[in-house]
N, C-alpha and C positions, 0 to 999 in steps of 0.2 A: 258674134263669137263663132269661129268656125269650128272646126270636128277636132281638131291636133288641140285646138285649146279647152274641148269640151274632155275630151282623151284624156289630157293631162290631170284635169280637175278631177275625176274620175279615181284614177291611180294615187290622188291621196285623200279620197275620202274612206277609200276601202284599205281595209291591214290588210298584210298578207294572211292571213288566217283567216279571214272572211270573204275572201277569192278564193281560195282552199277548198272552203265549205261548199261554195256555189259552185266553184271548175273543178274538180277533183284531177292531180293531175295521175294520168295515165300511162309514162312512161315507165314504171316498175311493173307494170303489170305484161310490156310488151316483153315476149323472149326472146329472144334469138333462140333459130334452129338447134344449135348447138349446146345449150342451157334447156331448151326443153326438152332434149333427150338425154341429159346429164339427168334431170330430176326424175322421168319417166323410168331410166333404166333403172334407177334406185328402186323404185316402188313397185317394179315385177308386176305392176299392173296390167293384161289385156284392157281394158279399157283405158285406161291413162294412154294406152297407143296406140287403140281406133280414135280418141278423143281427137289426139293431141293432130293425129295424120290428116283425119275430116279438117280441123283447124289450121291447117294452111293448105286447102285446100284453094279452090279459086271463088270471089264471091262476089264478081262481078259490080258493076257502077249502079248508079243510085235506080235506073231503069230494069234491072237484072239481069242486065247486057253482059255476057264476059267474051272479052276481046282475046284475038290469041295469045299476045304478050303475054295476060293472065294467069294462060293456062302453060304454057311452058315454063314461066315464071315459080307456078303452085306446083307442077310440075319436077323441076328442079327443089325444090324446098323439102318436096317429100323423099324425094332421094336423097338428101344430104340430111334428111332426120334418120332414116334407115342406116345409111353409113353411120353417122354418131350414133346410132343406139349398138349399134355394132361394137364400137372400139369402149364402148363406154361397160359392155359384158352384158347385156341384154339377151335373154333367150332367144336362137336365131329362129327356133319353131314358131317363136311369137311376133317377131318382126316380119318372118313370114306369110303368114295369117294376117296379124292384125296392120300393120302397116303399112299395108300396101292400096292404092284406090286406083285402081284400075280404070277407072271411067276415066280420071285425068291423066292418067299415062298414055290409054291410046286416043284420046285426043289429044297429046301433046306429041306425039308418033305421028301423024299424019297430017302435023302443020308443017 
């Protein structure tokens, strides 16, 4: 029996509800930029936007390596949460303050 026919048997011995259970899946919980500061500027929270800015931050490969891609990548992300909490009517004193991480801006400044 090879691995495609081990696979297959597999896929019907489990329901979808009990893959569910064991792989939980993860895509509703991933946001877009643009959706996390839609809900953050609702909530007028300072911490909902230190959270959320450290959270797309850069977090490097499984060694705790972050490459430059990374960081201009996290980089850009946190700017484009700023702009949307912007348009979205977020206090600009607080996006100020709290959204900003300066440690990945000037390392994404001097790649």
């Amino acid at each position: 029996m090879n691995m495609s026919q081990v696979a297959t048997q597999v896929t019907y011995i489990c329901s979808k509800e009990q893959i569910e259970a064991l792989v939980p899946d993860q895509r509703n919980k991933i946001y877009s930029v643009r959706k996390r500061a839609q809900e953050v500027a609702k909530s007028r929270d300072k911490w909902d936007i230190f959270i959320n800015t450290l959270s797309l931050g850069p977090k490097g490969n499984k060694d705790g390596v972050i490459d430059d891609k990374e960081i201009v990548a996290s980089s850009s992300n946190q700017s484009q949460f700023r702009k949307h909490l912007a348009e979205y009517g977020a206090d600009p004193e607080l996006i100020d303050r709290y959204a900003m991480d300066s440690k990945t801006t000037i390392a994404s400044n001097k790649i």
